[in-house]
C-alpha positions as protocol buffer text, in pm:
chain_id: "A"
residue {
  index: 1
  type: UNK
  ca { x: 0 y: 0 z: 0 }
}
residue {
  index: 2
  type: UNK
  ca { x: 126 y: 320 z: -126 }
}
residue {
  index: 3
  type: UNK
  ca { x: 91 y: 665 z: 88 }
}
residue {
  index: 4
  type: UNK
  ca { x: -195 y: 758 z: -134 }
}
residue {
  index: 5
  type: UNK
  ca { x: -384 y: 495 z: -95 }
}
residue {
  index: 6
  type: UNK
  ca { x: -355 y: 472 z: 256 }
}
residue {
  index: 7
  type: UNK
  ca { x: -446 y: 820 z: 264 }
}
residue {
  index: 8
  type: UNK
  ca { x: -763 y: 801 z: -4 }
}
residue {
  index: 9
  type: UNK
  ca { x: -857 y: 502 z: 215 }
}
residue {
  index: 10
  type: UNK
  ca { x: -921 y: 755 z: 506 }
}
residue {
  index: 11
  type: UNK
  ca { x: -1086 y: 1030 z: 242 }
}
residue {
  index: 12
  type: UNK
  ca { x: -913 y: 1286 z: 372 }
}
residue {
  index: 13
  type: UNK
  ca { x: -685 y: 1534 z: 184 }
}
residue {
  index: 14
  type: UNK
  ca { x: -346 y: 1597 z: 211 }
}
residue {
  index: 15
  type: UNK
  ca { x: -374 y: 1877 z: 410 }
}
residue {
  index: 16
  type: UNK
  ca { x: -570 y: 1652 z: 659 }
}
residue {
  index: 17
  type: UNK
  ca { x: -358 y: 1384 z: 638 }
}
residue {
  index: 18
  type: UNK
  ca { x: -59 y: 1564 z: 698 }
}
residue {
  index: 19
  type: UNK
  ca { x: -188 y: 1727 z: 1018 }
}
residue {
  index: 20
  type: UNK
  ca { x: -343 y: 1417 z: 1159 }
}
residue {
  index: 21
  type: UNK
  ca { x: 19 y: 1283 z: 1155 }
}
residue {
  index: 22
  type: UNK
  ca { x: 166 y: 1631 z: 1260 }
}
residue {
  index: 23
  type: UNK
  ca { x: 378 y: 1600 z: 900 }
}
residue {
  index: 24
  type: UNK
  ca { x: 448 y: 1858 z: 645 }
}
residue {
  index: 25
  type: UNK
  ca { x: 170 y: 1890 z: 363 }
}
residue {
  index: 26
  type: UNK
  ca { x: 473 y: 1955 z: 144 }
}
residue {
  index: 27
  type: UNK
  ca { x: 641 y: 1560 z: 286 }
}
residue {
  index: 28
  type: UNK
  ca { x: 287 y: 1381 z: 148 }
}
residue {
  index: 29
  type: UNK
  ca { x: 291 y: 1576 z: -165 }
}
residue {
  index: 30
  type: UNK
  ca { x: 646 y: 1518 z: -222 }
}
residue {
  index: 31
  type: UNK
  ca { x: 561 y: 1085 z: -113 }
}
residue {
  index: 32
  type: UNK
  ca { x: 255 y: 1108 z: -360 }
}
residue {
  index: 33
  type: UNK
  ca { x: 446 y: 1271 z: -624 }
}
residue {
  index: 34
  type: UNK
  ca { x: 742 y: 1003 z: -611 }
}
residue {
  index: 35
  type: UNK
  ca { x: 995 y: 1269 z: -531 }
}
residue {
  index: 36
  type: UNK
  ca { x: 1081 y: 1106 z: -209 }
}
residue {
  index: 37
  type: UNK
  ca { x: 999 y: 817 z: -105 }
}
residue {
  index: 38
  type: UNK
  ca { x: 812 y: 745 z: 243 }
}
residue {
  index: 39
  type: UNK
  ca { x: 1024 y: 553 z: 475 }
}
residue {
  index: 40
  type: UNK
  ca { x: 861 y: 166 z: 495 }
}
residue {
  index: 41
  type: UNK
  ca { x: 842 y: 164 z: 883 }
}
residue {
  index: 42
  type: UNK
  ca { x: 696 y: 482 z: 899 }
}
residue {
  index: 43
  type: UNK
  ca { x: 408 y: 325 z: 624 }
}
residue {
  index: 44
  type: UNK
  ca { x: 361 y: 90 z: 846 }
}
residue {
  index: 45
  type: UNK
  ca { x: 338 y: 253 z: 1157 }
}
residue {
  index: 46
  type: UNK
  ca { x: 41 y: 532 z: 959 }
}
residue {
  index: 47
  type: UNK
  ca { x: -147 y: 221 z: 848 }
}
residue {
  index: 48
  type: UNK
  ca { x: -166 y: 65 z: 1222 }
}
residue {
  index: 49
  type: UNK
  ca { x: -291 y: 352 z: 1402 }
}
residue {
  index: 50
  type: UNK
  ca { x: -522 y: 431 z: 1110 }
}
residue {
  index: 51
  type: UNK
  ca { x: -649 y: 41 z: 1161 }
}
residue {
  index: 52
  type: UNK
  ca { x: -687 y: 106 z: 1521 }
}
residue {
  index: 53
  type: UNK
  ca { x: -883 y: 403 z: 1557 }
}
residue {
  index: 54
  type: UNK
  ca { x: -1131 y: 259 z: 1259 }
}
residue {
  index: 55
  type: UNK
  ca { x: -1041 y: 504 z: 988 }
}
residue {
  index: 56
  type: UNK
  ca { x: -975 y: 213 z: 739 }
}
């Protein structure tokens, strides 16, 4: 699972996502875009807390 579709998966926007995680808009734009890439534990460690509060 990519950052964006862990993200659409929640429907919320960037903007949103970003400050649910207390990240940069400009870090998920820049993991969406494929200029950088999203480190894999930190993927991991989104989707988990996302599964546990039932927001995917």
């Amino acid at each position: 699972m990519t950052i964006k579709e862990l993200r659409q998966a929640t429907g919320m926007t960037q903007k949103d996502f970003a400050e649910y995680f207390d990240i940069s808009k400009r870090a998920v734009e820049s993991w969406e875009g494929g200029k950088r890439n999203c480190p894999s534990y930190l993927l991991e460690l989104m989707k988990y807390k996302l599964e546990k509060e039932n927001l995917i």
